[in-house]
C-alpha positions in Angstrom: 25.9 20.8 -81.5 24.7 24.5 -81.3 24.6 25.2 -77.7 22.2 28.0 -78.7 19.4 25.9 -79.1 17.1 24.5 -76.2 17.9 20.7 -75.3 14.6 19.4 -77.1 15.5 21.0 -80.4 18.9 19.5 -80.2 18.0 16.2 -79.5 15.2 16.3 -82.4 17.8 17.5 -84.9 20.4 14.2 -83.8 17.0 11.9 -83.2 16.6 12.6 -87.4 19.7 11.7 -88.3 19.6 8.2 -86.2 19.2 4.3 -87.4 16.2 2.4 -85.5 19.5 0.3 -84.7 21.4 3.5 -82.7 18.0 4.5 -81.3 17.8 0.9 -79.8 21.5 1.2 -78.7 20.4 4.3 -76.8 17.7 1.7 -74.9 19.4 -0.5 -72.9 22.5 -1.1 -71.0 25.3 -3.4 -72.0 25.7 -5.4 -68.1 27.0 -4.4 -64.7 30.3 -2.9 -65.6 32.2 -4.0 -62.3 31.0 -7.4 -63.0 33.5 -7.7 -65.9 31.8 -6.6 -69.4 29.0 -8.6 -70.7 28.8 -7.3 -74.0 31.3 -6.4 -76.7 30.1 -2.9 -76.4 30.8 -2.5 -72.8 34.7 -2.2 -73.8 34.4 1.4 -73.3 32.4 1.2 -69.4 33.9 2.8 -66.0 33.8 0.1 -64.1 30.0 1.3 -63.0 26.9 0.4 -62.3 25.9 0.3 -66.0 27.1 1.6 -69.3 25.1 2.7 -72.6 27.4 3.2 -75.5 27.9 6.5 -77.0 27.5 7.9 -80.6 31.0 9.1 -81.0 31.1 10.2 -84.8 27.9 12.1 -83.7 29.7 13.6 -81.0 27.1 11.7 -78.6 29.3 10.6 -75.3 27.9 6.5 -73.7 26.4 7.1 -70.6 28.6 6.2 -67.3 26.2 5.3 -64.5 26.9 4.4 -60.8 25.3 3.9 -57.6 25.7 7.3 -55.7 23.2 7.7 -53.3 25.6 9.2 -50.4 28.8 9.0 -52.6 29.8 7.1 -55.3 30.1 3.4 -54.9 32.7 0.7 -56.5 35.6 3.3 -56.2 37.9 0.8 -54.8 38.3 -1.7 -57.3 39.6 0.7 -59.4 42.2 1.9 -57.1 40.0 5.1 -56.8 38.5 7.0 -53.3 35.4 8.1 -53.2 33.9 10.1 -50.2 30.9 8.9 -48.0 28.5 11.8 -47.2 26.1 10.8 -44.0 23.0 8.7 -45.6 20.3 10.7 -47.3 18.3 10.1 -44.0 20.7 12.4 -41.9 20.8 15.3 -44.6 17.2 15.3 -44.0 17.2 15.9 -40.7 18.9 18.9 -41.3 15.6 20.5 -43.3 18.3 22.6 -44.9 18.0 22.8 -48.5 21.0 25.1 -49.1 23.1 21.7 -47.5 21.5 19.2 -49.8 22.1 21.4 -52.8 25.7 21.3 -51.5 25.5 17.5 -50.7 24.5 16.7 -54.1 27.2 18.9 -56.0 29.8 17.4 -54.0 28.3 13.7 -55.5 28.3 15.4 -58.8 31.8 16.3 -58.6 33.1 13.0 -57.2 31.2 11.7 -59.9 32.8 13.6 -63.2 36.3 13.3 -61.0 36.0 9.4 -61.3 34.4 9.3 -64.8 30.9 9.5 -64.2 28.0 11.3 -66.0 25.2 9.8 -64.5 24.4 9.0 -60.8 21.3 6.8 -59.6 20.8 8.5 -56.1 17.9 10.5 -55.8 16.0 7.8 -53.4 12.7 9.5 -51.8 10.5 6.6 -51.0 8.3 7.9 -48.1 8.6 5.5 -45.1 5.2 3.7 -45.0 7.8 0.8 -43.3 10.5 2.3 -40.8 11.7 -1.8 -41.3 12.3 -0.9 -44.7 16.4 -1.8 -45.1 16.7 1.0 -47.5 15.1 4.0 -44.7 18.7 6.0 -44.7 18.5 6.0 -48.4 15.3 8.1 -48.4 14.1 11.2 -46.7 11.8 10.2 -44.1 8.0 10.2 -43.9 6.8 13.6 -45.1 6.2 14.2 -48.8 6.8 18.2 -48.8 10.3 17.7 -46.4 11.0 14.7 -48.3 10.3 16.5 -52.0 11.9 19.4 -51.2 15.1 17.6 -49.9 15.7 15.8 -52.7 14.6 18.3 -55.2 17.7 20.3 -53.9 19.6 17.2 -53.8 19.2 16.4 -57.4 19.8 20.3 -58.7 23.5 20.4 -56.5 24.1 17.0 -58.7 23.0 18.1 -62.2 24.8 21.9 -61.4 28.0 19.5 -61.7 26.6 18.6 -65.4 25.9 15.4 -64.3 22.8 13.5 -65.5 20.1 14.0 -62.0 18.1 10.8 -61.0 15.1 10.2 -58.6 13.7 6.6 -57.1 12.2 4.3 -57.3 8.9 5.3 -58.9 6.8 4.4 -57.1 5.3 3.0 -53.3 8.5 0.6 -53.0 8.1 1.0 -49.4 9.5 -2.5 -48.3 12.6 -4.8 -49.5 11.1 -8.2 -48.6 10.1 -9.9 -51.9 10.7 -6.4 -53.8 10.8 -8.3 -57.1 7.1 -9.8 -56.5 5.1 -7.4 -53.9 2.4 -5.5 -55.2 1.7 -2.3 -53.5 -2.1 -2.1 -53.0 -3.0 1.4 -52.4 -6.0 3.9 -53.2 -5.5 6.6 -55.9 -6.2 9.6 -53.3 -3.8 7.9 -50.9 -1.1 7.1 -53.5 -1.4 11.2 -54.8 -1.2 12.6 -51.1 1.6 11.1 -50.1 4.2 9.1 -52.1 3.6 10.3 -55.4 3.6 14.0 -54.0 7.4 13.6 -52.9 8.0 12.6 -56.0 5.9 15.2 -57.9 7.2 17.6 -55.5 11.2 16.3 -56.3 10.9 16.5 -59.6 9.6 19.9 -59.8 12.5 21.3 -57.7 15.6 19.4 -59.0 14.1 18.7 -62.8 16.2 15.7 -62.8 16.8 13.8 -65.9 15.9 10.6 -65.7 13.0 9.0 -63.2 13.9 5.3 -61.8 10.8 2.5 -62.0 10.6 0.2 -58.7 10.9 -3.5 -58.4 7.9 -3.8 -57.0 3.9 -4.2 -58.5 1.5 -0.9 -57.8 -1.9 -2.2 -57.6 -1.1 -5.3 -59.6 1.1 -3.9 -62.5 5.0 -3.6 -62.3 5.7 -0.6 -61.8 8.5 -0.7 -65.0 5.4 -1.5 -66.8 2.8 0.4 -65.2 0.7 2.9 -67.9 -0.7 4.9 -64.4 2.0 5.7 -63.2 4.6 6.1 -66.5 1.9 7.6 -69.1 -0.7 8.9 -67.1 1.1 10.6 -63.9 4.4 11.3 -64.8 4.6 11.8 -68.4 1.2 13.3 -69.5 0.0 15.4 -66.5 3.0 16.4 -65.0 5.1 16.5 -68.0 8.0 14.6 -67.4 10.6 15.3 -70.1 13.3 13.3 -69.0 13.6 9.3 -69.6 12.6 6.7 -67.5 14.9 4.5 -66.8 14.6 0.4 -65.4 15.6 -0.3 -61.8 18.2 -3.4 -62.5 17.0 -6.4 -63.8 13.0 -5.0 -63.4 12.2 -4.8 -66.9 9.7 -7.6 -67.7 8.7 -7.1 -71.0 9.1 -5.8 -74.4 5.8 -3.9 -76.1 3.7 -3.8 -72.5 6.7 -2.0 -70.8 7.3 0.7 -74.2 3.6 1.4 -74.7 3.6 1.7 -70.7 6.5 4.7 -70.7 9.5 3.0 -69.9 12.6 4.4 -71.8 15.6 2.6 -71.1 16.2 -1.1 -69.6 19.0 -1.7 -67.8 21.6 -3.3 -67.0 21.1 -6.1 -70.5 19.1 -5.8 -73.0 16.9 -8.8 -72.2 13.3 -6.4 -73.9 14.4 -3.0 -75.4 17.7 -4.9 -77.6 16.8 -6.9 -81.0 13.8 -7.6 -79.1 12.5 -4.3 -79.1 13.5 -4.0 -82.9 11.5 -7.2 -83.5 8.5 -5.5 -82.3 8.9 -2.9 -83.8 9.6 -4.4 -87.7 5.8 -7.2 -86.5 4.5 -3.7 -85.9 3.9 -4.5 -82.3 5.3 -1.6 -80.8 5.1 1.8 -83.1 8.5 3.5 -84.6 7.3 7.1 -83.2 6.9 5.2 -79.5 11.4 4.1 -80.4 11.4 7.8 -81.1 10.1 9.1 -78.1 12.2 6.4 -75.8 15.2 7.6 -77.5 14.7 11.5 -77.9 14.0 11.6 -74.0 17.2 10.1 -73.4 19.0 12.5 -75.7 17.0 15.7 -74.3 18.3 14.5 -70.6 22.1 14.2 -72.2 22.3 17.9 -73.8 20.1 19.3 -71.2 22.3 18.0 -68.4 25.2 19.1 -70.3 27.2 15.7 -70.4 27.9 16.2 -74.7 29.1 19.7 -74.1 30.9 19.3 -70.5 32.0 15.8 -70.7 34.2 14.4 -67.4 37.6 14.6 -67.0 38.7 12.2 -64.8 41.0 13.5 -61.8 42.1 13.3 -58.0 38.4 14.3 -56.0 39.3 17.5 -53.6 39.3 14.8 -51.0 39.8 17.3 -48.3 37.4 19.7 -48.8 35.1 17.0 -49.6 35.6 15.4 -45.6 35.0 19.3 -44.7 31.6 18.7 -46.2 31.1 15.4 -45.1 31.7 16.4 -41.6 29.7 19.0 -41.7 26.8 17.4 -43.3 27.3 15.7 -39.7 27.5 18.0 -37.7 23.9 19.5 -38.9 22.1 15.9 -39.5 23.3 15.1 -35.5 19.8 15.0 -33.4 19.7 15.7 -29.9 16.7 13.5 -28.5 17.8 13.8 -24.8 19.3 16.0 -22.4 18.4 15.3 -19.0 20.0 17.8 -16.7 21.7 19.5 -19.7 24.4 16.7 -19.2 25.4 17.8 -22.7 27.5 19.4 -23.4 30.3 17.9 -22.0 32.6 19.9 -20.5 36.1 18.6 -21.1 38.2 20.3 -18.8 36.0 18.5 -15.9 34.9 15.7 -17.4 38.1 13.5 -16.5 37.2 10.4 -16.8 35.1 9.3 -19.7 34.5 5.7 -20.5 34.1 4.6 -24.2 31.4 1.7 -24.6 30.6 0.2 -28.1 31.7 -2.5 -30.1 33.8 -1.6 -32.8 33.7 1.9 -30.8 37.5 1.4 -30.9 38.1 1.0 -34.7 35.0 2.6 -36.6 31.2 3.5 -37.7 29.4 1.3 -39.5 27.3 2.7 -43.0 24.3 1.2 -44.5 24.2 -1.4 -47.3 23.8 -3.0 -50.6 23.9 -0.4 -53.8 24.4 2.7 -51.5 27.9 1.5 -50.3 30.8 3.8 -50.4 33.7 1.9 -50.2 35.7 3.0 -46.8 39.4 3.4 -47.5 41.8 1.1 -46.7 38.7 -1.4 -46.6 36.1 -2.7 -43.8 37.7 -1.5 -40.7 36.5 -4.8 -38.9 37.0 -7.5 -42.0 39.2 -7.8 -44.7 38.4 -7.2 -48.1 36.7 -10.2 -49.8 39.3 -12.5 -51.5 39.6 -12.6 -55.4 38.6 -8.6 -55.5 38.1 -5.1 -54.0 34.3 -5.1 -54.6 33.0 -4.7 -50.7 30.7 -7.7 -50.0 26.9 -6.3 -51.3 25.7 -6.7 -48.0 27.8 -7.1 -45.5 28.3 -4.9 -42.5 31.4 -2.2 -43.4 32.4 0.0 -40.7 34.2 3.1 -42.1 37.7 3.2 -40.4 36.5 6.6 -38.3 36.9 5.4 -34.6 34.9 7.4 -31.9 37.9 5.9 -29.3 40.0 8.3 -31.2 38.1 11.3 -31.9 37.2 11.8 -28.2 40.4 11.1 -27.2 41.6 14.1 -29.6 38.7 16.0 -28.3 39.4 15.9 -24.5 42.9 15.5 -24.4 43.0 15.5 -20.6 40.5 13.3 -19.8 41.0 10.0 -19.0 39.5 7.9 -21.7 39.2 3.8 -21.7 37.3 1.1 -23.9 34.9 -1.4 -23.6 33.5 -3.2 -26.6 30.0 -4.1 -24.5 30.7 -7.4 -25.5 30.3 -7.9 -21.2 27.1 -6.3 -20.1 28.5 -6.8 -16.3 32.1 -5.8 -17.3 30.8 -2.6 -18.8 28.7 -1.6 -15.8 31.8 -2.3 -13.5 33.9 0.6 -15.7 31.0 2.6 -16.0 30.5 3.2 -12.2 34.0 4.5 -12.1 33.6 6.9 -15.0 32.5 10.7 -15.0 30.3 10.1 -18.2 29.7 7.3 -20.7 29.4 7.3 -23.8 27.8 4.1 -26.0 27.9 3.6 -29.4 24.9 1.5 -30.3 24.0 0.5 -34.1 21.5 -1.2 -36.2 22.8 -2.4 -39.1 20.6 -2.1 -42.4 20.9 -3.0 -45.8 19.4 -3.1 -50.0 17.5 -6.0 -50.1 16.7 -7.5 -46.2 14.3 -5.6 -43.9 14.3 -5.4 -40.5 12.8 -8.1 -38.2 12.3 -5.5 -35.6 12.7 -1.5 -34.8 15.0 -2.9 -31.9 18.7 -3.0 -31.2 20.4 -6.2 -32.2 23.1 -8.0 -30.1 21.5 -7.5 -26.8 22.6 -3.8 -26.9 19.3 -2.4 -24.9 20.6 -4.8 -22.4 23.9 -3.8 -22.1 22.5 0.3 -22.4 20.4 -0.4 -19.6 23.3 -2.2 -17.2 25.5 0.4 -18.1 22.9 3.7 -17.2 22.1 1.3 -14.5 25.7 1.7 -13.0 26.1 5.2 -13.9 22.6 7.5 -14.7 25.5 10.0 -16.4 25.3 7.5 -20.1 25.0 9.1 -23.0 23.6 6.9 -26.1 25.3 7.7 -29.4 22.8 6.2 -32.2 24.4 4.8 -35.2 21.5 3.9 -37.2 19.4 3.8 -40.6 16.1 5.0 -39.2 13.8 4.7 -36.2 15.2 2.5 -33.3 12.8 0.8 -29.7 14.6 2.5 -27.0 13.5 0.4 -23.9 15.9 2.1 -21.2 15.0 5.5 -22.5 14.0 6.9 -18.6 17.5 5.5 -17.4 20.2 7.4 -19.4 20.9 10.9 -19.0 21.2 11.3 -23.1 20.3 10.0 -26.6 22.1 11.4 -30.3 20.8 10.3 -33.3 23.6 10.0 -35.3 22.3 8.3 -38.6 25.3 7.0 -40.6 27.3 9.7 -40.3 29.9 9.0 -43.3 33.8 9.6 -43.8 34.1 11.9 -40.7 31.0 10.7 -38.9 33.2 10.6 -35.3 34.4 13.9 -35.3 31.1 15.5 -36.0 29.7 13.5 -32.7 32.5 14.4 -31.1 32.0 17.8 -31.7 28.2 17.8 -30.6 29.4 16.0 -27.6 31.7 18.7 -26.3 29.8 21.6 -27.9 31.8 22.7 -30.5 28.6 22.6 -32.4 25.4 22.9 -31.2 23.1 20.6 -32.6 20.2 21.8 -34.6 18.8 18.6 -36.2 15.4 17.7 -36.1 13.6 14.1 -36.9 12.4 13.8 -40.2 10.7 10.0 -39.0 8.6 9.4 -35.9 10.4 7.1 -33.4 7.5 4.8 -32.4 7.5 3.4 -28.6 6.8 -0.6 -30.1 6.9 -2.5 -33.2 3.2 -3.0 -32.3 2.2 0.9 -32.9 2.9 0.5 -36.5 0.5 0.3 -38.9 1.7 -3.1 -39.8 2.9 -4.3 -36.8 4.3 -7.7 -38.6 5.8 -7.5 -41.9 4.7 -8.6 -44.5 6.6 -11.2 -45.8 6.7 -12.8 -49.3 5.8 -16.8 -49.4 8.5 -19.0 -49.0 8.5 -20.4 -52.0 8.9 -17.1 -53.4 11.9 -16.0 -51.2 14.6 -14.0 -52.9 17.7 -16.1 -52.8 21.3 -14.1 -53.7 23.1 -17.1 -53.7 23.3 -17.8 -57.6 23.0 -14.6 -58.9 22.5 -15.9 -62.7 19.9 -18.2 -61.8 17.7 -15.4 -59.4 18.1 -12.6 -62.5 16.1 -15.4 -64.9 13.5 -15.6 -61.7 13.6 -11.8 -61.6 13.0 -11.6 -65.6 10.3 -13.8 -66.1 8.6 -12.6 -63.1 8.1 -13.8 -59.3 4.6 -15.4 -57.8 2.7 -11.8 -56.5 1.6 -11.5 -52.8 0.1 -8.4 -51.7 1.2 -5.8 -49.3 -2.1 -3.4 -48.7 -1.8 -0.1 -47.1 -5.1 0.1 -45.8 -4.0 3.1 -43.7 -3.8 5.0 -47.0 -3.3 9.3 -45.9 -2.2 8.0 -42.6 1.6 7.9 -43.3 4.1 8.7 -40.4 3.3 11.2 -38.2 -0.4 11.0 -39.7 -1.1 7.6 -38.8 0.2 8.3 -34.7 -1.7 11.4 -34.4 -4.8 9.6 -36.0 -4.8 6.7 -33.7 -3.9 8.7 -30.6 -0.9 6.6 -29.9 2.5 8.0 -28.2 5.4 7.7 -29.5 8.7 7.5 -28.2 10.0 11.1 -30.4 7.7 13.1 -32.8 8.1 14.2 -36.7 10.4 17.4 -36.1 11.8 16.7 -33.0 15.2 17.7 -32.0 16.5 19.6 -29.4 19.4 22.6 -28.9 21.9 23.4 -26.5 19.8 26.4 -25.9 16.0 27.4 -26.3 13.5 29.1 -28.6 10.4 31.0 -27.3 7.6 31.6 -30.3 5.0 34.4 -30.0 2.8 37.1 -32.4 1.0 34.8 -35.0 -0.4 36.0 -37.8 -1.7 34.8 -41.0 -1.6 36.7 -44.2 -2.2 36.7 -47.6 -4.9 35.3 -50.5 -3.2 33.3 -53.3 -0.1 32.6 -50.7 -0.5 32.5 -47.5 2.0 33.9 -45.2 2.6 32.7 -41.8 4.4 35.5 -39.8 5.5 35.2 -36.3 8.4 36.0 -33.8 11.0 34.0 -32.5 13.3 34.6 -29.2 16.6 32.6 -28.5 16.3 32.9 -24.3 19.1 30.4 -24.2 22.6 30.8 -23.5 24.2 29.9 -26.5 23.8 30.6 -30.2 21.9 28.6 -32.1 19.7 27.3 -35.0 15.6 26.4 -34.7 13.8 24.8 -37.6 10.0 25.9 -36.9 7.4 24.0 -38.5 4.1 25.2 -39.8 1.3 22.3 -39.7 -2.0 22.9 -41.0 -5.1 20.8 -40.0 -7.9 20.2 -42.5 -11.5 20.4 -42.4 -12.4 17.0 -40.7 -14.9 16.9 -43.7 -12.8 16.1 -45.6 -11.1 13.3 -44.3 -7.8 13.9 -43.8 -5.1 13.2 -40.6 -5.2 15.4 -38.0 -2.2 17.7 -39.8 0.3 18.4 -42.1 3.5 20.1 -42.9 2.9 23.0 -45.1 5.9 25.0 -44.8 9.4 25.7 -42.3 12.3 27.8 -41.7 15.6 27.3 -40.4 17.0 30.7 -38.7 20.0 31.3 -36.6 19.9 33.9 -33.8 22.2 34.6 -31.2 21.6 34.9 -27.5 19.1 37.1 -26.8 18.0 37.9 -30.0 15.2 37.6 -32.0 14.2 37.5 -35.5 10.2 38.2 -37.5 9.7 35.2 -39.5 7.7 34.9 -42.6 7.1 32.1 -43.9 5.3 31.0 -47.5 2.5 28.6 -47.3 0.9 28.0 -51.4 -2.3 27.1 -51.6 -1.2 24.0 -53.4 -0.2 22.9 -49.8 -3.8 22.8 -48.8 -5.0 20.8 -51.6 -6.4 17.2 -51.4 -7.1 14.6 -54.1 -10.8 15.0 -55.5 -11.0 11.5 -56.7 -14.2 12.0 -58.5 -13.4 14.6 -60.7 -9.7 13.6 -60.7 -8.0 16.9 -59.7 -6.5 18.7 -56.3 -9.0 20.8 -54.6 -9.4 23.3 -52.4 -12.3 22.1 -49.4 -14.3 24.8 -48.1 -14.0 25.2 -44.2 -11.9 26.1 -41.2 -8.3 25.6 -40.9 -6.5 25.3 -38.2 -2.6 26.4 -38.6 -0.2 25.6 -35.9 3.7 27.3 -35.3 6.0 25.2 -33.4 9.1 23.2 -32.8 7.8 20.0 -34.4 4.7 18.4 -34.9 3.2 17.8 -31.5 4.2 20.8 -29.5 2.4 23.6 -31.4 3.7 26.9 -29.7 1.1 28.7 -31.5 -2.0 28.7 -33.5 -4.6 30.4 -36.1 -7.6 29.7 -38.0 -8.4 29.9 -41.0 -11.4 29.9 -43.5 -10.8 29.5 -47.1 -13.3 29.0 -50.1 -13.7 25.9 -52.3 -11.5 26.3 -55.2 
């Protein structure tokens, strides 16, 4: 208990002084807490998503872990509120990492305010699959934005002393037949691109424990996978932290220990008297219990959960919607302006009709584990019967009506409703109407992908009725990711809202009458058809393999023993996102680092400095009218020797100048950032050659450019 020693000397002093029986109990969790307890030892849980009992006469605290990827989840079956942040997808789009340091600490504080000490957000899956039902719980498709987000993300938790997560280790790109799929990738593709967020997370936020995927990589589960466990994480880069089991994806006993994995969770199916049977056959080695259990210890002190335990209190529940709101306000992307319609003036804009359903009572949020519960319950449902747990995946729309907030935000206006339930109806209002304004969502969820990138419930028919009627329409996006947008050419304006969270409709609101101007930029390419993806049909699990929900005891045995394998191969390897449009010289609807502003940039004296670190310098001009924020990207294109798409992020900066002004921007660019995978000789290298460095506002509109010519190293 000397807090003058480093977290690694501590835990090897307790790890001495433990039973193989309390370094077991370290190993495994005891059931889903808000399922009711399924073990004697779970007496103690918080109601969580899992629960690891303690060592109190050792002073050692259990662990308390709960979903908490945009806000804690299960809050209101215990009478508690928790606050929903927008989804990890929107913080992206802010590329600020200053916000996602403060996103995550405000998590970390809900979390030790509720009786938490361990979150499991962190998600930073790159989108290979814009389908994929969990895109808003990730950070889009580039692995330095993506890294870097979360890596701030995870240090604003763990500044809370709260126990930092990342997942799901590792190319668990898709939700259909997650428990079966194997991921079929190369090594070079696989180190490019979704191991590098990960490598790149992990170095920023030093979170303490990693979460394994569901899903196979390259025929091994990845709970069980030596590559990826031993070889990548723990030996080269080091990994001191534990690894713990995505639930229910532990699948085996000496295979998964000798493999890397730490901790199963939620039972204790392999790593209970299972693991202690190996262990006394001599099947799996005491030192390799050691190891499983000082790693979960290290995270504990290093964290500082034993010497700052929770206290369990009222969350500052207003100054946590300031944050929520503002989280908003800066994840809000402007993708069209036509006519600088935007923004609205409200002293002229007198009559302003409301189209959407639900519009008129809330927003919906995303689904399955990333859940907040919405207070006062689904604003469209009740609350399922029995209990106050919200249904896993049904649609829950956050009582935050957009009716209201721009009713509070043009008080003079004239303001009516239609749900769009009438596509005729709606036009008739809307050709009487100043502006409209339509709400339009795709609903996503844990667990189901999408069928399609387009809008259910025959919205892009009633969108294009509606600009039809009245060219002055203005599309409000609530979604999880990329959306088709069919009637793009007809309206006069497009927000990409995200799930925008507790206070979601006041941030739109005030984008929509320019109380903020918006300063978001895409952190996901918006493709023009399902067709230009690189899997144009998903890939879908056989149906005798389907995933069925319905009896929850029987699909965990399925999910134990292990699911028939079918293969999802991503042939199209480095070509992820923006690489795999730019590659096949397809359009797209909106570009990687799109957004636009209320006023305008101007970019101008390139130069490139610098050995060791290279140094992008350059000045930008706000000629616009109004103050505002530009997030400049620096892309680099490789040596066409060597393979690679046709660029890459390699560095950014956010700056805020006021009208008229204008500002020298440096920014860093390490060599590291230049590096591919050298398969052969299994390292990063440096290729000799040109390259060809472009300065702009996102990734197809370089403003300006520079070669050049580096050395092999």
């Amino acid at each position: 208990m000397d807090t003058h020693l480093s977290a690694d000397e501590r835990a090897n002093l307790l790890l001495k002084s433990l039973t193989l029986d309390e370094k077991i109990q370290l190993l495994h969790g005891t059931g889903d807490p808000h399922d009711g307890p399924a073990d004697p030892l779970a007496r103690d849980a918080n109601g969580g998503s899992g629960y690891v009992p303690g060592l109190p006469e050792k002073g050692i605290p259990g662990l308390q872990i709960v979903d908490s990827a945009s806000g804690v989840c299960y809050s209101a079956g215990s009478g508690r509120y928790s606050t929903a942040l927008p989804s990890n997808i929107a913080a992206a789009s802010s590329w600020d990492t200053d916000l996602a340091e403060r996103y995550g600490a405000m998590v970390g504080h809900e979390l030790r305010d509720l009786g938490y000490n361990m979150t499991l957000g962190g998600g930073v899956n790159l989108t290979r699959e814009p389908r994929d039902g969990r895109t808003f719980e990730y950070e889009g498709e580039d692995p330095l934005l993506a890294g870097t987000m979360v890596g701030h993300l995870i240090r604003g938790v763990q500044s809370t002393h709260v126990i930092g997560h990342i997942k799901h280790f590792a190319v668990n790109d898709q939700e259909s037949g997650r428990h079966a799929v194997s991921s079929e990738i190369s090594e070079r593709a696989m180190r490019e691109t979704d191991l590098l967020a990960f490598q790149i997370g992990i170095g920023v936020g030093q979170p303490g424990a990693v979460m394994c995927a569901y899903n196979r990589v390259n025929g091994d589960y990845a709970c069980e996978n030596d590559f990826l466990l031993k070889t990548v994480l723990k030996d080269e880069w080091k990994f001191p932290g534990f690894v713990i089991s995505d639930w229910l994806a532990t699948h085996s006993t000496a295979k998964a220990s000798h493999a890397g994995l730490d901790q199963e969770q939620p039972g204790n199916v392999f790593f209970g008297s299972a693991l202690k049977l190996a262990v006394e056959h001599g099947e799996v080695r005491q030192a390799e219990v050691d190891d499983h259990a000082r790693r979960v210890l290290r995270s504990m002190f290093a964290a500082g959960v034993v010497d700052d335990p929770p206290i369990k209190q009222v969350p500052d529940v207003f100054a946590h919607a300031r944050l929520a709101r503002e989280v908003a306000q800066k994840s809000i992307v402007l993708l069209r302006n036509e006519n600088a319609l935007l923004p609205l003036d409200a002293a002229r804009a007198q009559r302003i009709l409301v189209v959407g359903q639900n519009a008129n009572k809330g927003m919906i949020s995303g689904g399955g584990s990333a859940q907040v519960d919405p207070p006062g319950g689904n604003a469209i449902a009740p609350l399922p019967a029995g209990n106050h747990k919200q249904d896993w995946q049904k649609a829950v729309w956050f009582p935050d009506a957009p009716l209201a907030s721009i009713q509070q935000a043009a008080p003079a206006a004239q303001v009516s409703f239609d749900d769009g339930t009438d596509a005729a109806r709606a036009a008739r209002a809307a050709a009487g109407a100043d502006v409209v304004l339509v709400y339009a969502y795709q609903y996503a969820a844990e667990g189901i992908d999408l069928a399609t990138l387009a809008l259910p419930d025959e919205q892009d028919a009633l969108i294009a009725s509606v600009a039809k009627a009245n060219p002055h329409t203005v599309v409000l996006l609530e979604t999880g990711g990329p959306v088709l947008m069919p009637w793009i050419d007809q309206v006069g304006g497009v927000l990409e809202t995200w799930f925008s969270g507790t206070a979601g409709a006041d941030a739109i609101a005030d984008v929509l009458f320019g109380k903020v101007n918006p300063s978001a930029k895409l952190p996901i390419t918006f493709p023009v058809h399902d067709a230009d993806l690189p899997h144009p049909k998903l890939v879908l699990p056989p149906p005798a393999s389907q995933e069925d929900w319905s009896d929850e005891a029987k699909m965990s045995r399925k999910l134990l023993s292990g699911l028939p394998s079918f293969t999802t191969s991503y042939d199209e390897g480095l070509q992820v996102g923006y690489g795999w449009y730019d590659q096949q010289g397809k359009s797209v609807l909106f570009p990687f680092g799109f957004g636009l502003s209320y006023t305008s940039f101007t970019y101008s004296s390139l130069s490139i400095t610098g050995k060791d670190t290279l140094r992008a310098t350059f000045t930008l001009n706000n000629v616009g009218t109004r103050s505002g924020d530009e997030i400049a990207q620096v892309y680099v294109g490789l040596p066409k020797a060597t393979g690679e798409p046709p660029k890459r992020l390699v560095g950014w900066a956010k700056i805020h100048l006021e009208v008229g002004k204008q500002a020298q921007v440096t920014v860093d660019l390490p060599k590291t950032r230049f590096m591919i995978w050298d398969t052969a000789q299994h390292r990063w290298a440096i290729a000799a050659g040109q390259y060809a460095i472009e300065v702009g506002p996102d990734s197809r509109r370089p403003a300006l450019q520079a070669n050049v010519s580096l050395s092999a190293e």
